[in-house]
VOZATOR-450450 format. One record per residue (C-alpha): residue number from 1; x, y, z; residue in one letter. Coordinates in nm, 4 decimals, always signed. Layout:
! residues N
REC   nugu          x          y          z   martor
REC    NUM          X          Y          Z        A
...
This chain:
! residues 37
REC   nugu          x          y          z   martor
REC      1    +0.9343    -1.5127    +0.5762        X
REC      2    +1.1194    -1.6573    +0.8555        X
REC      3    +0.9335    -1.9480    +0.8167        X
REC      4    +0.9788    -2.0766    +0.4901        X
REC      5    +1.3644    -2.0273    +0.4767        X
REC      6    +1.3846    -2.2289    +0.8202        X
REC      7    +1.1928    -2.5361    +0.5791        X
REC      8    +1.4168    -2.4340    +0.2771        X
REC      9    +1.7038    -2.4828    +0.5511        X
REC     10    +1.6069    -2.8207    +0.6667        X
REC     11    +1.5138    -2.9606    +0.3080        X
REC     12    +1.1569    -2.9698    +0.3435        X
REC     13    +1.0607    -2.6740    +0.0327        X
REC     14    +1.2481    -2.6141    -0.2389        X
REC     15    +1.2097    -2.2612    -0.4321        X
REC     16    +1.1300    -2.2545    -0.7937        X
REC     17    +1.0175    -2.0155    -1.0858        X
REC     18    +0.7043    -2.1602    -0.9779        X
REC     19    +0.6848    -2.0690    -0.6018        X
REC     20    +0.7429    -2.3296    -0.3202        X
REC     21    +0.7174    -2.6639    -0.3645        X
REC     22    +0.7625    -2.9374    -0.0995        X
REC     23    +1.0598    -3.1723    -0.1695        X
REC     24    +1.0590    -3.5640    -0.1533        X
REC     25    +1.2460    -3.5659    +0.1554        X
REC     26    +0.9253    -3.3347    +0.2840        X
REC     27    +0.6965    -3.6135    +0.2051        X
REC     28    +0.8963    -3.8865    +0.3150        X
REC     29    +0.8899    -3.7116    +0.6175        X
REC     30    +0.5767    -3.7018    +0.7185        X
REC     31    +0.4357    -4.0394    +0.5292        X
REC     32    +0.2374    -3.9043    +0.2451        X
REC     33    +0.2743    -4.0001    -0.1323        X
REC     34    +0.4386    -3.7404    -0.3249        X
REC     35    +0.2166    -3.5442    -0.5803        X
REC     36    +0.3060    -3.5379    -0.9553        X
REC     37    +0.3045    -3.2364    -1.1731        X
């Protein structure tokens, strides 16, 4: 997906063994509180 490793490149997903997860940078970003796990 061209898309997700352009957001992996600018820091705003990170991958896990999960999946994709957004990064603290990614909601810092865009003004949102970050979720907890």
């Amino acid at each position: 997906m061209f898309m997700s490793r352009f957001l992996i490149q600018k820091g705003f997903i990170e991958r896990t063994p999960r999946g994709r997860k957004a990064t603290a940078y990614a909601y810092e970003h865009f003004g949102k509180n970050e979720k907890r796990d």
